[in-house]
Steps between C-alpha positions, in 0.01 A plus 500: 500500500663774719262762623603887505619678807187735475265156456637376836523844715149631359336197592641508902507882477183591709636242790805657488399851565263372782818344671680831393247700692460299802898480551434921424304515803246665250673785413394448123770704266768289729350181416434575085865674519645136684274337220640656203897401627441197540359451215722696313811296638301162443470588128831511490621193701286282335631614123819365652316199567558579892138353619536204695148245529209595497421896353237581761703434819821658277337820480311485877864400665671837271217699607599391886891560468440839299270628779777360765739709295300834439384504833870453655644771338186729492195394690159621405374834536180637415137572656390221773151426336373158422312223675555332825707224327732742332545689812582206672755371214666837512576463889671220427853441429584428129639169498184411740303597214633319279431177662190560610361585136684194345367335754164537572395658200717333235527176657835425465632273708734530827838411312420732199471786673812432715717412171402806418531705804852350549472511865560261793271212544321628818462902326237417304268364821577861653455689209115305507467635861410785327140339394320604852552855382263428246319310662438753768440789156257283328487120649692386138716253701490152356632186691822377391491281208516139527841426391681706751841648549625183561303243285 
């Protein structure tokens, strides 16, 4: 049996606003305000029957491309307060922060998060090069996951 739109999104809705505030940089009415459009837009793309797979990574991959999209046209403003790890995030560049949350907190893999970053093959390794600034924040740098860029 189909489940509801609101069945799906409120059960993913906490993780959602965690990745919504760490792609913030903390700034917390930014992050619920990038919440709420995405999933106000997702509501509506999936009544058209516009998810694709699995629901989870549907909503974490439009909660990625809308904060590509806000933050190209209008960046973040706000007060600079939040932990080590969000004022690390925030010094990053967007698309950086993308991949680094889908990444190493999400665990997607390497070609997920390139599909969806529609870059060239060797961006996504530069974009990572961003992980020693977190590293040097708050020591959160993993090792690169087995599989690899090219695996």
């Amino acid at each position: 049996m189909p489940q509801a739109f609101e069945e799906l999104a409120g059960r993913k809705i906490d993780d959602l606003f965690s990745g919504s505030l760490l792609l913030s940089g903390g700034h917390e009415d930014a992050a619920e305000e990038l919440l709420v459009w995405t999933v106000r837009r997702a509501f509506h793309a999936f009544a058209r029957g516009d998810s694709d797979g699995e629901v989870e990574r549907w909503l974490e991959a439009r909660l990625a491309r809308d904060f590509l999209e806000i933050f190209g046209r209008l960046g973040w403003d706000g007060d600079r307060i939040g932990s080590a790890l969000f004022r690390a995030m925030d010094r990053i560049p967007p698309r950086a922060r993308v991949a680094l949350w889908l990444l190493l907190l999400r665990r997607w893999s390497y070609a997920d998060v390139e599909d969806l970053l529609g870059g060239e093959r060797g961006e996504l390794e530069a974009l990572l090069s961003h992980r020693a600034s977190l590293s040097e924040v708050v020591g959160v740098v993993g090792e690169r996951p087995a599989e690899g860029m090219n695996g």
